[in-house]
VEXDREN-2710 file (C-alpha; in Angstrom, 1 decimal):
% VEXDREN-2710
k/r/px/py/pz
1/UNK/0.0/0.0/0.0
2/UNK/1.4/3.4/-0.7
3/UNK/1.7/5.9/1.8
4/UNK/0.1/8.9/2.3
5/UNK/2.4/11.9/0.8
6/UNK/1.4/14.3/3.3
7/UNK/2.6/12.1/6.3
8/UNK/6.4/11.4/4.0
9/UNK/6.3/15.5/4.0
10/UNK/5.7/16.2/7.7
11/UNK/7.9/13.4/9.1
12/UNK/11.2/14.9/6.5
13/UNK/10.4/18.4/8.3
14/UNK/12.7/19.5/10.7
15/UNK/11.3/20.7/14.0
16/UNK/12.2/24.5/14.7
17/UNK/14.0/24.6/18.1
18/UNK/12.1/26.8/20.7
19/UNK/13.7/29.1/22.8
20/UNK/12.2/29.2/26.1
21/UNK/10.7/32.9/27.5
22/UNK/13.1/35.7/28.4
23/UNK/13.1/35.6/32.5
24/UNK/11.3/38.7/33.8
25/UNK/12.9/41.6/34.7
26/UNK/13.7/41.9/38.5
27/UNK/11.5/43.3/40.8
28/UNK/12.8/46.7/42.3
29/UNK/12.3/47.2/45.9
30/UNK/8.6/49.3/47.0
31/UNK/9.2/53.2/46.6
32/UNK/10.4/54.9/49.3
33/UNK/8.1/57.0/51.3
34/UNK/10.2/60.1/52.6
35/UNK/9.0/62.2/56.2
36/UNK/7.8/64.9/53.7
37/UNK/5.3/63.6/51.5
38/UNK/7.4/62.3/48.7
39/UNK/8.2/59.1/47.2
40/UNK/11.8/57.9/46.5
41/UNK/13.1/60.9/48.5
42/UNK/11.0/63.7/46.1
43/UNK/10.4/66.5/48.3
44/UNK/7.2/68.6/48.7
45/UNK/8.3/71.0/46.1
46/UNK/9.4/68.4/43.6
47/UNK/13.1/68.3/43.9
48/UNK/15.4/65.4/44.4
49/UNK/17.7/65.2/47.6
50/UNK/21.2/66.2/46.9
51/UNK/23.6/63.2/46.2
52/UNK/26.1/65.0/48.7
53/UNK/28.6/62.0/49.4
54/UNK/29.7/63.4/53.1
55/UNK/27.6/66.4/53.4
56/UNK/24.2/64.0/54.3
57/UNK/24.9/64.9/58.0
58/UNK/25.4/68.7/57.1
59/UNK/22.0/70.2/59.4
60/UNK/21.6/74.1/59.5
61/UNK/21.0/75.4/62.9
62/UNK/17.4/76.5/63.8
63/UNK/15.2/78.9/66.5
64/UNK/11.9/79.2/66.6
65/UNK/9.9/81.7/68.6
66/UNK/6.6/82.9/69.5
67/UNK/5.3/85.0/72.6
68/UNK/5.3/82.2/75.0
69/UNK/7.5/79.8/74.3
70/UNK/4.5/77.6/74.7
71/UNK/2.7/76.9/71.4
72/UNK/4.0/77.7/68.0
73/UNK/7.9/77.9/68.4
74/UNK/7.5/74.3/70.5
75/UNK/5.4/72.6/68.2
76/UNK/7.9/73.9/65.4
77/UNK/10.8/72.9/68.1
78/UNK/9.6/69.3/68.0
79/UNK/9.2/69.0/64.3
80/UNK/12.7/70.2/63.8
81/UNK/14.3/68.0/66.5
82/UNK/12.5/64.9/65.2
83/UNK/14.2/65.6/61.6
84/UNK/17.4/65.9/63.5
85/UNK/17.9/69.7/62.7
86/UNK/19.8/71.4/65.6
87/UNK/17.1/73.8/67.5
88/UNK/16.6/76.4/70.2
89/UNK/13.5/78.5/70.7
90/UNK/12.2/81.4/72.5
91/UNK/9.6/83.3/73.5
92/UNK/9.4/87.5/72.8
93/UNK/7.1/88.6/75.5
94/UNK/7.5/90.0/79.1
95/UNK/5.8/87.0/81.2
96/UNK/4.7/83.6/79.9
97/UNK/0.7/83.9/80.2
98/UNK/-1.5/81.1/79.5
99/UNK/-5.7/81.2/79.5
100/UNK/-7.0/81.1/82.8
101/UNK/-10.8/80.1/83.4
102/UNK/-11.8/83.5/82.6
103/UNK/-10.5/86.1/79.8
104/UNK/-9.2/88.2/82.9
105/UNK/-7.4/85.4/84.7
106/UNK/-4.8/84.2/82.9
107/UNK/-1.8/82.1/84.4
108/UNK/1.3/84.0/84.6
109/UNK/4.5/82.4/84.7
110/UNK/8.3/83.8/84.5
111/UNK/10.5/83.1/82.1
112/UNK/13.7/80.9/82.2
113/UNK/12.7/80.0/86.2
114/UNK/9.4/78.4/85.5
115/UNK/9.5/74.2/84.1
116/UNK/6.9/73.0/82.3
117/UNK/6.4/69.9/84.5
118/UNK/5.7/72.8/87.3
119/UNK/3.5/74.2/85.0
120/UNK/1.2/70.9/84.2
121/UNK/1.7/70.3/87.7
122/UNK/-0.1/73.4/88.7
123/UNK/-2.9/73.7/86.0
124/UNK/-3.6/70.5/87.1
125/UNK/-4.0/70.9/90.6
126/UNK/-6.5/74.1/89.8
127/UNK/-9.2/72.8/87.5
128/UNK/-7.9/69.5/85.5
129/UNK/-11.4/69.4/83.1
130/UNK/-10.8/72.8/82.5
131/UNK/-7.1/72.4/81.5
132/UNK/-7.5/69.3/79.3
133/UNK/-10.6/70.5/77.6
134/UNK/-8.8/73.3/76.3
135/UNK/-5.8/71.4/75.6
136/UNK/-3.5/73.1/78.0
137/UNK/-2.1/70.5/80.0
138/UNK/-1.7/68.2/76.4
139/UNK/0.3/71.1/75.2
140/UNK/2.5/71.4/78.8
141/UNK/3.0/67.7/78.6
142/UNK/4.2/67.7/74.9
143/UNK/6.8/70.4/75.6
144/UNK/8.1/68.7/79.1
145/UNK/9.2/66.2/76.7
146/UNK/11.1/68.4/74.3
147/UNK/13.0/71.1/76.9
148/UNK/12.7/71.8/80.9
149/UNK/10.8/75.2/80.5
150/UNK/10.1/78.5/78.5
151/UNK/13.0/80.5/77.5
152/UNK/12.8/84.4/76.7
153/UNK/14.7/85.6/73.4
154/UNK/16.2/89.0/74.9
155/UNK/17.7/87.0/77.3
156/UNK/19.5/84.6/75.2
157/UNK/23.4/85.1/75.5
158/UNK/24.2/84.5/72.1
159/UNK/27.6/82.9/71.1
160/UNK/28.0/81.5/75.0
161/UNK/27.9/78.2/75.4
162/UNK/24.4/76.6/76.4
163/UNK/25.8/74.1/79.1
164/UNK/22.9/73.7/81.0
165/UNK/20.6/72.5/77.7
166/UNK/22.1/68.8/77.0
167/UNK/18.9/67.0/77.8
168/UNK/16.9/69.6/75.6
169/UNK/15.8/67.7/72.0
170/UNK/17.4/69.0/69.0
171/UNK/20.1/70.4/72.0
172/UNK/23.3/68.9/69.5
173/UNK/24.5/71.1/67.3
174/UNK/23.4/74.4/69.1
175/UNK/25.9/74.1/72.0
176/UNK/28.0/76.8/70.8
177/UNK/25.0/79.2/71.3
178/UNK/24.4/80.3/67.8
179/UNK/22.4/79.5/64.8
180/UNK/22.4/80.2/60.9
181/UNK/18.2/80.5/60.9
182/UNK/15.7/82.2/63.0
183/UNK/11.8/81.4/62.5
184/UNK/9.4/83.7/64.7
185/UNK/5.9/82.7/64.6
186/UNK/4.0/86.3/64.5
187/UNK/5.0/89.5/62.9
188/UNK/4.8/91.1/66.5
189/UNK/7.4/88.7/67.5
190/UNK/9.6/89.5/64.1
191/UNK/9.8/93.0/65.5
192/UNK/10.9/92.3/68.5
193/UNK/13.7/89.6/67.0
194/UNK/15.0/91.8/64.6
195/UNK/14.9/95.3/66.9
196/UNK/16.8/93.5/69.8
197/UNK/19.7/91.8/66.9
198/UNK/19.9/95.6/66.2
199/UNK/20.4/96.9/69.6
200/UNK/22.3/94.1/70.8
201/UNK/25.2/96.0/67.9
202/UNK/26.5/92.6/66.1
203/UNK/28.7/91.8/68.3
204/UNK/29.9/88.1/66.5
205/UNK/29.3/89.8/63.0
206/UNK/27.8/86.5/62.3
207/UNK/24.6/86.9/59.6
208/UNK/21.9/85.4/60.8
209/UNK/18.7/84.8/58.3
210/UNK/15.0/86.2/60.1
211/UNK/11.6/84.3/58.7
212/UNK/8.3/85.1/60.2
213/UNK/5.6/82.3/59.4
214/UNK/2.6/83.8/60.5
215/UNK/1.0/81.1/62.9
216/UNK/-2.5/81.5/64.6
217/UNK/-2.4/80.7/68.0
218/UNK/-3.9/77.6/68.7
219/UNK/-3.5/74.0/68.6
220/UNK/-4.5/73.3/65.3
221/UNK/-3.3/76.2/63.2
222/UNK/0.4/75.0/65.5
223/UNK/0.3/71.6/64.0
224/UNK/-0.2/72.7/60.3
225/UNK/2.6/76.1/60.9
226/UNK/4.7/73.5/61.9
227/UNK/4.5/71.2/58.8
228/UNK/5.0/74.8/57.4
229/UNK/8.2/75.4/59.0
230/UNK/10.0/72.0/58.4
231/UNK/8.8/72.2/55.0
232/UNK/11.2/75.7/54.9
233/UNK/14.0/74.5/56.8
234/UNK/14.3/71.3/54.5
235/UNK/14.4/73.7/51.6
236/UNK/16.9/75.8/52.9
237/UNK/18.8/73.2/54.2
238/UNK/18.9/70.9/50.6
239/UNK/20.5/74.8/49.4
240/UNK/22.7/74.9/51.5
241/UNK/24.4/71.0/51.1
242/UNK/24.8/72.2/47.7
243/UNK/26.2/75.5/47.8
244/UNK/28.8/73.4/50.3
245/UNK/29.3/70.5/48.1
246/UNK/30.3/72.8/44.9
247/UNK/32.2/75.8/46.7
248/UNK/33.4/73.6/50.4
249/UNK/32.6/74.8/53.6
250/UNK/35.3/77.3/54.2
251/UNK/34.3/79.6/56.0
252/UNK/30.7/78.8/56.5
253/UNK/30.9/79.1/60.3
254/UNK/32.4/82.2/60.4
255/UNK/29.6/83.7/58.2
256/UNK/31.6/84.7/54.8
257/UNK/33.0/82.1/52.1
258/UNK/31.5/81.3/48.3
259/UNK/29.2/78.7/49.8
260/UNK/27.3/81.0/52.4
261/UNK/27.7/84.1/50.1
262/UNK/26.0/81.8/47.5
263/UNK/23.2/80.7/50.1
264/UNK/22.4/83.8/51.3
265/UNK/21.5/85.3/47.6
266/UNK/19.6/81.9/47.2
267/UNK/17.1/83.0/50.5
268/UNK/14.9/85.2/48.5
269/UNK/14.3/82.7/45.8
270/UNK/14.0/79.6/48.2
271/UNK/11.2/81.4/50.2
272/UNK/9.4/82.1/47.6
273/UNK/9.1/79.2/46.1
274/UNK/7.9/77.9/50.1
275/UNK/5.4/80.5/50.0
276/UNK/3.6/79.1/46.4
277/UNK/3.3/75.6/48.3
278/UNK/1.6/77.4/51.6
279/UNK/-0.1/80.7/50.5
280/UNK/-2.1/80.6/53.6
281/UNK/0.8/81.5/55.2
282/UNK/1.9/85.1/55.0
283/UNK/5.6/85.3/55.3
284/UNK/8.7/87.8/56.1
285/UNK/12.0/87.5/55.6
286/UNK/15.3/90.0/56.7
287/UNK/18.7/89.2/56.8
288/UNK/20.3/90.6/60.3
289/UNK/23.6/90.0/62.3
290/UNK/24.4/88.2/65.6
END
């Protein structure tokens, strides 16, 4: 019998080798979620973090003040710590005064002699509904965490030592008694900064750069100015890593040198660019001198 022809045909074919599938491609580790709303380290405004191979522990120094030294420049003081930034803060007014149970009755404390442990302790004692509806002793316990009690700005010995301050957070860094940024929380408080910098006659002829970030004050408005504030001092921190990396930090300390002459004329632009991402924020800016 003869064969089918087609079957002779398919048996002299010669299979076609296959190849088996390309392996997938290997699976990258999950995106990095950075402190500041960001993936893969992208900050709030956009930017990538400087690839600053031995500047990544480079931190400006930072103080933050408000009337008090209760509200604003603490919850700001906290922030800043908890990002590792080197921080003081202050307060601008005569006495510490916190609401009392009427408008008339506040509670008045001094300055540098008065803890805030003392403080709780007290308000406490007097009316403890009272205090923790209004979020006083929540406030007083948050900021016995962060430093041992309210500090007044025209007080502040700049350029001597703060010995007395090691168990303060954000405390290293700031031992030397100066800083390169000062944030006040109300334009009243600005003024008062920026008059006593020029009575006090620049002794260190150290520049010094003055924001205001005008805060409401009250709990809520103090959470979202602080976001504000680290939000600014990671801006005008990234600038300043990179002036550093191109020009060194010669002279950086001592105020003068290509890298802080090329951060200072950077300010202006950095802060405005800030103030696009929180418009309900009005701020100022000055540049004065320790």
């Amino acid at each position: 019998m003869s064969s089918d022809p087609r079957l002779t045909r398919a048996g002299s074919r010669t299979a076609t080798p296959t190849h088996p599938p390309p392996p997938p491609p290997p699976v990258g580790p999950a995106p990095i979620v950075s402190s500041d709303g960001g993936v893969d380290g992208t900050r709030i405004d956009g930017s990538q973090p400087v690839d600053a191979s031995g500047q990544d522990n480079f931190k400006l120094k930072f103080c933050t003040v408000c009337a008090s030294n209760q509200n604003r420049s603490m919850e700001a003081h906290l922030r800043l710590s908890a990002a590792h930034y080197p921080v003081v803060s202050f307060g601008t007014g005569s006495l510490v005064r916190l609401p009392g149970p009427t408008i008339t009755q506040p509670n008045v404390y001094a300055f540098n002699t008065t803890s805030y442990d003392s403080m709780y302790k007290e308000l406490e004692g007097k009316d403890p509904r009272l205090y923790r509806a209004n979020g006083l002793l929540n406030m007083l316990e948050r900021n016995r965490g962060v430093k041992w009690g309210p500090e007044r700005w025209q007080d502040w010995r700049i350029g001597v030592p703060r010995l007395n301050h090691q168990q303060d957070r954000g405390s290293i860094g700031v031992e030397g008694g100066v800083v390169d940024i000062v944030i006040t929380c109300e334009e009243r408080c600005f003024d008062a900064v920026v008059d006593d910098l020029l009575n006090r006659g620049s002794p260190l002829n150290r520049p010094v750069h003055v924001f205001n970030v005008d805060i409401r004050d009250n709990h809520e408005e103090a959470l979202v100015g602080g976001k504000a504030i680290l939000d600014l001092a990671d801006s005008l921190n990234r600038a300043a890593a990179e002036e550093r990396i191109i020009h060194g930090d010669s002279g950086w300390e001592e105020g003068n040198g290509a890298s802080r002459t090329n951060f200072d004329e950077r300010v202006p632009e950095i802060l405005g660019d800030w103030q696009e991402r929180w418009p309900q924020m009005p701020a100022l800016w000055t540049l004065a001198w320790f």
